[in-house]
C-alpha positions as CSV (number, residue, x, y, z in Angstrom):
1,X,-159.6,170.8,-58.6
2,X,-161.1,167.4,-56.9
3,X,-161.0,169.3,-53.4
4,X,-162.5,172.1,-54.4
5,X,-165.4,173.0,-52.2
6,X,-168.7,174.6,-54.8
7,X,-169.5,178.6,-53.7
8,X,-172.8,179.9,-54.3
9,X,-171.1,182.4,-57.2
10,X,-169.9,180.1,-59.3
11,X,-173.3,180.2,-61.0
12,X,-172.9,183.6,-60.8
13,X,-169.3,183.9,-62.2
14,X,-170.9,181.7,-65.1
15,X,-173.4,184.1,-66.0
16,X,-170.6,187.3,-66.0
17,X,-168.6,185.0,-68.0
18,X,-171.1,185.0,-70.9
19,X,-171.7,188.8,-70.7
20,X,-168.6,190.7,-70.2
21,X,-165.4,190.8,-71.4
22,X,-164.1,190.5,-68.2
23,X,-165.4,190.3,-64.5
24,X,-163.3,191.3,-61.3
25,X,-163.4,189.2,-58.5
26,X,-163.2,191.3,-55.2
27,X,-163.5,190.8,-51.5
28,X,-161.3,189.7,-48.0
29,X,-158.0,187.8,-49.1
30,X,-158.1,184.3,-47.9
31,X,-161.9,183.8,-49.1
32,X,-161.1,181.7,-52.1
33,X,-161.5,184.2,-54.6
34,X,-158.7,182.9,-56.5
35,X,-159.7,179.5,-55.9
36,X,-162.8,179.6,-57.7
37,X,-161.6,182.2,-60.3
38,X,-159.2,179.1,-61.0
39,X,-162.1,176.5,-61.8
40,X,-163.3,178.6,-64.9
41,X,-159.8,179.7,-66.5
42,X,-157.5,177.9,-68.8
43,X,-154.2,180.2,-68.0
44,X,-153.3,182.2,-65.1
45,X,-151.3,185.3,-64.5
46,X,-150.0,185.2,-60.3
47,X,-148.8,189.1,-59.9
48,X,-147.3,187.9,-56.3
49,X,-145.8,185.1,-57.6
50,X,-142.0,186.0,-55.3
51,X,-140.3,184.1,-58.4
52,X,-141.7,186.2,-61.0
53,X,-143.1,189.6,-59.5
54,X,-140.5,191.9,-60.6
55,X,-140.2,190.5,-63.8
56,X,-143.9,191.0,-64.3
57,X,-143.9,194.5,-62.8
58,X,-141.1,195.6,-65.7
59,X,-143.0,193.9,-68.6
60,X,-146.6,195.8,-66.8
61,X,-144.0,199.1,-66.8
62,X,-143.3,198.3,-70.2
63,X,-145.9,196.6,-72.5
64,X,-148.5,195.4,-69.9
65,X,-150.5,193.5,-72.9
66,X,-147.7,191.0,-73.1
67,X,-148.8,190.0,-70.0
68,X,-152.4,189.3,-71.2
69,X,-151.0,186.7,-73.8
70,X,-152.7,183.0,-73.2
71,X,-155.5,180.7,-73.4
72,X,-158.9,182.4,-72.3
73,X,-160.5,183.3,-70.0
74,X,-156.9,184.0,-68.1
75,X,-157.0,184.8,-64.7
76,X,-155.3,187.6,-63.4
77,X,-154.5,187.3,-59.6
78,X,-154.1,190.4,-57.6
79,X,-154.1,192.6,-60.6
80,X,-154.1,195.8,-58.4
81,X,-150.5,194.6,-58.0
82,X,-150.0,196.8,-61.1
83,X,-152.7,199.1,-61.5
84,X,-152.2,199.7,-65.2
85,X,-153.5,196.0,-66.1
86,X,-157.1,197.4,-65.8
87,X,-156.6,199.8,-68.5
88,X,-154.6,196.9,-70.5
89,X,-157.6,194.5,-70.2
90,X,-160.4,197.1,-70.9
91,X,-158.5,198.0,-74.2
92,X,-157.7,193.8,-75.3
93,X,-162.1,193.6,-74.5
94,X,-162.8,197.0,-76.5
95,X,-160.1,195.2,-79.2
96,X,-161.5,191.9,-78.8
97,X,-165.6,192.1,-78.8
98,X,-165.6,189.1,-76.8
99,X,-166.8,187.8,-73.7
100,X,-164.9,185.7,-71.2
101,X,-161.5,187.1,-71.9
102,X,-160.4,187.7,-68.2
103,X,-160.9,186.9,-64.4
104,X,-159.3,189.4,-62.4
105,X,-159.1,189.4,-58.5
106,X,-158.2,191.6,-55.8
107,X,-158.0,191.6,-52.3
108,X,-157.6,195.7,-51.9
109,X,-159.5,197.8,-53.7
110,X,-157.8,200.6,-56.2
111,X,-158.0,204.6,-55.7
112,X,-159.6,205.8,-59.0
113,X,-157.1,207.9,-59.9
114,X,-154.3,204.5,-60.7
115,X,-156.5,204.0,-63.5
116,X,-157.9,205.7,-66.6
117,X,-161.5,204.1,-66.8
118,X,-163.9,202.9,-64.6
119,X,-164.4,199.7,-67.0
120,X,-168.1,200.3,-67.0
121,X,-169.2,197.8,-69.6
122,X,-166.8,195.6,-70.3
123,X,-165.5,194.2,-66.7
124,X,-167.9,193.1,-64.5
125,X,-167.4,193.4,-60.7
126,X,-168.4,190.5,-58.5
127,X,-168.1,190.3,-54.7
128,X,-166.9,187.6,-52.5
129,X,-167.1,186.8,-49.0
130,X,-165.7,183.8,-47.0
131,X,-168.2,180.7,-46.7
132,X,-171.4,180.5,-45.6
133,X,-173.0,178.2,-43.3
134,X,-174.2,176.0,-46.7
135,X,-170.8,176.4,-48.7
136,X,-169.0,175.1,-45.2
137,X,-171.6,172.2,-45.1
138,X,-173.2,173.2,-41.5
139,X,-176.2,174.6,-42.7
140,X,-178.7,171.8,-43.9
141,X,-180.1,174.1,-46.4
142,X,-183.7,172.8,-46.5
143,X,-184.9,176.4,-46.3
144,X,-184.4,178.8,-49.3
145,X,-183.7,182.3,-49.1
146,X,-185.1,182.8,-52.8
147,X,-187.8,180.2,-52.3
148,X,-189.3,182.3,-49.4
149,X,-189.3,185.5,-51.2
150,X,-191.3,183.6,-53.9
151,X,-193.9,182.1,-51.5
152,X,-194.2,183.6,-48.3
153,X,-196.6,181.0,-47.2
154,X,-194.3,178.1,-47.9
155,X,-194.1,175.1,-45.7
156,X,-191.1,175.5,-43.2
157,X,-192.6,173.7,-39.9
158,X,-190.6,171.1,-38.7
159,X,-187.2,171.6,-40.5
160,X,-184.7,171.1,-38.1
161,X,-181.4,172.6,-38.1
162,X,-178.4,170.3,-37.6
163,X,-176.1,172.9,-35.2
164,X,-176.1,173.3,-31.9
165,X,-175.3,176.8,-30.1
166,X,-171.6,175.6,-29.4
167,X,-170.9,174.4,-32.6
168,X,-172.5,178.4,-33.5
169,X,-169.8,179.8,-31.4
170,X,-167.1,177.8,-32.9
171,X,-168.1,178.4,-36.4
172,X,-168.6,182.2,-35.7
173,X,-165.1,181.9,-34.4
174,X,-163.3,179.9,-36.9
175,X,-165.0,182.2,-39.8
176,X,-165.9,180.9,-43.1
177,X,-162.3,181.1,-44.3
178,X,-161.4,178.1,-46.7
179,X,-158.7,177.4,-45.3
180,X,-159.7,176.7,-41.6
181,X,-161.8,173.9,-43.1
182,X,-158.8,172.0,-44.4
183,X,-157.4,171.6,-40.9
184,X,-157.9,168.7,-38.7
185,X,-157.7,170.0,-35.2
186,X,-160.0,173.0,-33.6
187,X,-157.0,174.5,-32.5
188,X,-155.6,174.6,-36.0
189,X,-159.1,176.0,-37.5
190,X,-159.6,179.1,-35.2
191,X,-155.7,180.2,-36.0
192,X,-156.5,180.8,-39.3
193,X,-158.7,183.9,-38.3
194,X,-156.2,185.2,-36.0
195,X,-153.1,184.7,-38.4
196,X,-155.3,186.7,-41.0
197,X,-155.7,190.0,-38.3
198,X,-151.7,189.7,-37.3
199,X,-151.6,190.1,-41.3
200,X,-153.7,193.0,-41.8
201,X,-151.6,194.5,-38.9
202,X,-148.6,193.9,-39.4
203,X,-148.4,194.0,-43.5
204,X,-151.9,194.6,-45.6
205,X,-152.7,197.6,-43.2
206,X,-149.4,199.6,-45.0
207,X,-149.6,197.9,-48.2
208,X,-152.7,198.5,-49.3
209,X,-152.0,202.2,-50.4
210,X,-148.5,202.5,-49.5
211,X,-148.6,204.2,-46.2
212,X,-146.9,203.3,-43.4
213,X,-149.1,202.6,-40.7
214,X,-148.5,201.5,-36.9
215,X,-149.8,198.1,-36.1
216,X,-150.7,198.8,-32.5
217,X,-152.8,201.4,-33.4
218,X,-153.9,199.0,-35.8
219,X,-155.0,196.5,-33.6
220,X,-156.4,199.0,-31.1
221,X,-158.8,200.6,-33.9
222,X,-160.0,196.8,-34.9
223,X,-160.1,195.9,-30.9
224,X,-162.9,199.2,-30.2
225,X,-164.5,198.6,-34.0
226,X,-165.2,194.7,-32.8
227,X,-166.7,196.2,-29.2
228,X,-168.9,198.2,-31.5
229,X,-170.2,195.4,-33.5
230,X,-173.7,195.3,-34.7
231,X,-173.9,198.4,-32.9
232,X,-174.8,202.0,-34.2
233,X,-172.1,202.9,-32.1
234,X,-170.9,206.4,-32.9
235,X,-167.3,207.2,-34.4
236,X,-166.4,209.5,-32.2
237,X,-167.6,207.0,-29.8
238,X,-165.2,204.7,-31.1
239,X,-162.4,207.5,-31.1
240,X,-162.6,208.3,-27.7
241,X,-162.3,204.6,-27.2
242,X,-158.9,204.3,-29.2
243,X,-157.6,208.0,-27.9
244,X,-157.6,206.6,-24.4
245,X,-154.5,204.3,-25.2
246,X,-152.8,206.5,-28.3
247,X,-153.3,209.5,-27.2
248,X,-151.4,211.2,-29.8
249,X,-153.7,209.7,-32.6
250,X,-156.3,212.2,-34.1
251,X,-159.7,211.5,-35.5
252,X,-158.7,211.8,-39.2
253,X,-155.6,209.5,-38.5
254,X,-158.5,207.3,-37.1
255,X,-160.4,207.7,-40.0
256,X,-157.5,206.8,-42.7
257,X,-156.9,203.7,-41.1
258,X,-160.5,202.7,-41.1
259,X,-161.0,203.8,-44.6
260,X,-157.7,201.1,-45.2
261,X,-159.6,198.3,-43.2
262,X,-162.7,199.1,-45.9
263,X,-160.8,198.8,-48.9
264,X,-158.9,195.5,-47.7
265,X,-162.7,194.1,-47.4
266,X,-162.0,193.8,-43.8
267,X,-165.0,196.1,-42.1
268,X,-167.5,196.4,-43.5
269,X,-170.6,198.7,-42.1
270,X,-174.0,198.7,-43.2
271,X,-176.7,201.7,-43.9
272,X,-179.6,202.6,-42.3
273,X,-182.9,201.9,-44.4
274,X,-184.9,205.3,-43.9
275,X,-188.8,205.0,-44.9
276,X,-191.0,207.9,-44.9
277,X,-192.8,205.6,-42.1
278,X,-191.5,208.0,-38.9
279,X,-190.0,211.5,-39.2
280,X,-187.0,212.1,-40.4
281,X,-185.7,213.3,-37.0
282,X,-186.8,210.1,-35.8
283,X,-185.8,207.3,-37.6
284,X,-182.0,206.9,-36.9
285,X,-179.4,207.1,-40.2
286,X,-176.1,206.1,-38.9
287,X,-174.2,203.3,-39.4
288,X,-174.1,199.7,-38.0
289,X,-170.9,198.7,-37.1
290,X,-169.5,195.5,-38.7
291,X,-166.9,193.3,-40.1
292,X,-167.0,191.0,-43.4
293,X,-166.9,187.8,-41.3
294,X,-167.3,187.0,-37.2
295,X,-164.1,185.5,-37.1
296,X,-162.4,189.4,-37.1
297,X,-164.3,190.7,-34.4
298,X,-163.6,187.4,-31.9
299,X,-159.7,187.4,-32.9
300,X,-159.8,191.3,-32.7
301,X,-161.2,190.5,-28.8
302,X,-159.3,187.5,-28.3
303,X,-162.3,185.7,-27.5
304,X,-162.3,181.7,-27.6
305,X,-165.4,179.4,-28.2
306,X,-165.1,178.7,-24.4
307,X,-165.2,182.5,-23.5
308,X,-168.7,182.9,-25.6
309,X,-170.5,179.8,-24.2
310,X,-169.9,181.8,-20.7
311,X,-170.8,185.0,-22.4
312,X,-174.4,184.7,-24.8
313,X,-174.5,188.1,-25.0
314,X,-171.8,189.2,-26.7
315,X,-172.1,186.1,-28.8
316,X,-175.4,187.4,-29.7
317,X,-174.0,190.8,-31.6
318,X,-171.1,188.1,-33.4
319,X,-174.1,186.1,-34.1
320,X,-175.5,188.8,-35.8
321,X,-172.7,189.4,-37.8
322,X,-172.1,185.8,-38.9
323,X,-176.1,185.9,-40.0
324,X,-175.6,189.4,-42.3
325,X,-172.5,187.3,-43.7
326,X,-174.6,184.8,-45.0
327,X,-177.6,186.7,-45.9
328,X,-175.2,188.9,-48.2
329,X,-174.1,185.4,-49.7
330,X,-177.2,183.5,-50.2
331,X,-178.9,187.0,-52.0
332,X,-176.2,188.0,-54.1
333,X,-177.7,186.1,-57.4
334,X,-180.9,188.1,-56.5
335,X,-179.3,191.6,-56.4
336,X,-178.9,191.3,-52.7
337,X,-178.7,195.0,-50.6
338,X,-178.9,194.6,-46.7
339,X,-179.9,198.2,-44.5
340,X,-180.9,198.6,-41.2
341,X,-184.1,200.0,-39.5
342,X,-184.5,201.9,-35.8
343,X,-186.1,204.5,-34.7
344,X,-185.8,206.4,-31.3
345,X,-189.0,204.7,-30.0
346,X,-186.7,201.8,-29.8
347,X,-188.6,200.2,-33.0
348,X,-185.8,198.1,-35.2
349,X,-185.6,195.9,-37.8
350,X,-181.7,194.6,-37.8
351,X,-181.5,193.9,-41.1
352,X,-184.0,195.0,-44.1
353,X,-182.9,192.7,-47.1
354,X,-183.7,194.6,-50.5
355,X,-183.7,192.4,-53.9
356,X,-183.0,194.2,-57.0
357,X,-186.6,193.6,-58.3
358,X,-188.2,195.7,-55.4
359,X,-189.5,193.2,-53.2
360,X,-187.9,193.6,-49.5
361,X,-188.1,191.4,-46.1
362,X,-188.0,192.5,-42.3
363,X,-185.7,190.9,-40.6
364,X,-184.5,189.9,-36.8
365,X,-181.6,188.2,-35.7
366,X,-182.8,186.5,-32.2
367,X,-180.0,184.2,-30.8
368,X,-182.5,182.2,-28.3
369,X,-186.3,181.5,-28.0
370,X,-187.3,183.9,-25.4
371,X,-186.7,186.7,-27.7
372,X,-188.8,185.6,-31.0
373,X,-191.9,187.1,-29.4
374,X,-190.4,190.6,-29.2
375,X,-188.1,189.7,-32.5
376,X,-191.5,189.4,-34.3
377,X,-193.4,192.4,-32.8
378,X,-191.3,194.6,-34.2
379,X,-191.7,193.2,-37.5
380,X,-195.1,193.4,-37.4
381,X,-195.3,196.9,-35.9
382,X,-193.0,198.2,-38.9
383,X,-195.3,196.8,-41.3
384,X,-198.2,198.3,-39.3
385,X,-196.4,201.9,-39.8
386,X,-196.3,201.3,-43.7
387,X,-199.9,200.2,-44.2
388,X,-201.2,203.4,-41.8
389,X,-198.2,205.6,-44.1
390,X,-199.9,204.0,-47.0
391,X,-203.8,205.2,-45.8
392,X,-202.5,208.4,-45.9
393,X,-200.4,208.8,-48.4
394,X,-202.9,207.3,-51.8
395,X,-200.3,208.8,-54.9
396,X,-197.0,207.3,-53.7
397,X,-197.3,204.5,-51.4
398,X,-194.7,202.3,-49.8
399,X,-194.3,198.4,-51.3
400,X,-195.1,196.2,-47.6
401,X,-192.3,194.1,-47.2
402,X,-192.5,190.9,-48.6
403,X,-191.4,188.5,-46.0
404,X,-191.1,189.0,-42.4
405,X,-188.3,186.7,-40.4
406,X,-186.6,186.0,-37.4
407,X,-183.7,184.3,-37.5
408,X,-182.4,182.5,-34.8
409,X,-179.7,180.4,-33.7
410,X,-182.2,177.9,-32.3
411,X,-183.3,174.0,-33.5
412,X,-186.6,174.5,-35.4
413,X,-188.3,176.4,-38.5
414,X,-192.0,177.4,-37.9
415,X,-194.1,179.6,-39.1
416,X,-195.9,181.8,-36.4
417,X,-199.7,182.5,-36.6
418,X,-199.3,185.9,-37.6
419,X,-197.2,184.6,-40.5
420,X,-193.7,185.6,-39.2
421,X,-191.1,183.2,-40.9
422,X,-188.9,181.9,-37.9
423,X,-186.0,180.3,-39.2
424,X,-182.7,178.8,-38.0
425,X,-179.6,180.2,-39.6
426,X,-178.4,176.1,-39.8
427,X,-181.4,175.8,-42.0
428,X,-180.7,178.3,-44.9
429,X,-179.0,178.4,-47.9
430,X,-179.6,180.5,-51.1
């Protein structure tokens, strides 16, 4: 497609192509999973296609590898529309013994019990968010995410990012959804965000497993999840919060509904990274509230671009959230894991980024200037803790992290004396 705008997994997708039989394409609708499963296949299969759903839902009832019949690879949109396809593709790859046959994707994920096998080793699953920075084309992307874990001494000084903190807000706000970036008026781009959460409310919360489920409680649970952001705000924290305006709503009702807004790729929380560095009693293991994109968390808030340039602390925890979007997108080709440290003494890294090789980097996420300083003391003291672990402990020792960086919302890349990267998020890219 001419207008199609290039992801960072299509090189990825590529690769899965050549090794499996098939690879499933999950994440948030509306990303552009579809999209881009459509610029590698030669026939496609549209499960919600209103013309031709119930048609296909007999034939899947039926003889579900009819509906597997054309040019390869053929993409199968919104597969979990009928469960039984995954067991119908997994058999055509075992038949087959070739690679490339199939792109699936799916905007829910499927309870394990719809299907017979888990697929392991034939279809390959591959996650999607909505855009980056880069992909959107705000991000100059003169500093790289996999060039920095190769040479933590590489020359950053100087780079200048091309975003100002406004045009932060509004991009936090707007969301990386493809969509949004087709439209011509900033009004237009920051509806697509709140159309997609009157969705999940109104529609996706209920189908998604089949369960009626009540869209103002809906929206209440996403309103006290998005005050939580970034946060390792507690869940009964968070139930007391809803409870106070659905009174009749327990904590497992709660919990259902969350566990819904997880498998439509909608929150999505993130571990804490637990190092023998402190006690165990000490370091806290919780989890850190959050939300696949910022754009949920401003519409669940109602919060315009005007509202946050008032308000540069409650940008500052969206901020966050945008920045763990795009560091989940720029180190996915590397094996990509993000955790959390922080410790009772008030010690914190806010996100740890693990590769799949083993090597790891610190990181803050410091919206303005002022804060570097302490951004990068914390870095430093963590790594301080591991090297004194390390004295002690001769047989085992922990790996120091590889790369140490704040990232900040500011103008300029630098790197400080003590070798702490500090890095604009307009500046990187994979």
């Amino acid at each position: 497609m001419s207008d199609y705008m290039p992801r960072i997994v299509d090189d990825e997708l590529d690769m899965r192509l050549r090794a499996f039989g098939a690879t499933l394409i999950v994440g948030p609708k509306w990303c552009g999973k579809t999209t881009t499963g459509e610029q590698k296949a030669k026939s496609i299969l549209r499960m919600q296609d209103p013309d031709r759903r119930e048609g296909y839902l007999a034939t899947a009832g039926m003889k579900p590898s009819l509906l597997l019949k054309g040019e390869n690879p053929r993409l199968i949109d919104e597969w979990q529309t009928a469960p039984v396809l995954w067991d119908a593709v997994r058999t055509a790859v075992d038949q087959r013994q070739e690679e490339g046959l199939f792109i699936l994707t799916g905007s829910t994920s499927v309870d394990s019990r719809q299907i017979m096998h888990t697929g392991t080793g034939r279809i390959s699953r591959m996650k999607m968010y909505p855009m980056s920075l880069f992909e959107s084309g705000e991000s100059c992307g003169e500093v790289s995410l996999k060039a920095l874990f190769g040479d933590s001494a590489m020359d950053i000084d100087g780079i200048v990012s091309p975003l100002s903190v406004e045009e932060l807000i509004f991009a936090a706000c707007r969301g990386g959804w493809p969509a949004s970036l087709r439209r011509t008026s900033d009004a237009a781009k920051l509806m697509i965000a709140r159309d997609y959460l009157s969705n999940i409310r109104e529609s996706d919360i209920s189908t998604v497993d089949g369960v009626q489920r009540n869209p103002v409680w809906t929206e209440m649970i996403l309103r006290s999840y998005a005050r939580s952001v970034s946060t390792l705000a507690k869940k009964t924290n968070i139930y007391k919060d809803v409870a106070a305006n659905a009174g009749t709503m327990t904590i497992q009702t709660m919990d259902a509904y969350i566990n819904a807004l997880q498998r439509l790729y909608v929150i999505e929380d993130t571990d804490a990274w637990c190092p023998s560095i402190r006690s165990a009693t000490t370091i806290r293991s919780g989890m850190k509230r959050g939300f696949t994109d910022p754009s949920i968390p401003a519409a669940a808030l109602g919060l315009s671009p005007e509202a946050l340039q008032m308000d540069l602390k409650t940008f500052g925890f969206l901020f966050e959230c945008l920045c763990m979007r795009d560091l989940k997108v720029y180190s996915q080709a590397l094996g990509g894991r993000l955790s959390y440290y922080h410790d009772r003494y008030g010690l914190e890294a806010d996100a740890v980024l693990h590769l799949a090789d083993g090597r790891y980097a610190l990181i803050e996420f410091k919206l303005g200037s002022r804060e570097i300083e302490e951004g990068a003391g914390h870095l430093l003291e963590i790594r301080k803790l591991i090297r004194q672990y390390n004295e002690k402990e001769k047989q085992v020792p922990l790996r120091e992290p590889d790369l140490l960086m704040v990232i900040t919302g500011g103008e300029m890349a630098w790197t400080r004396p003590d070798g702490v990267k500090v890095v604009p998020i307009g500046t990187l890219r994979d």
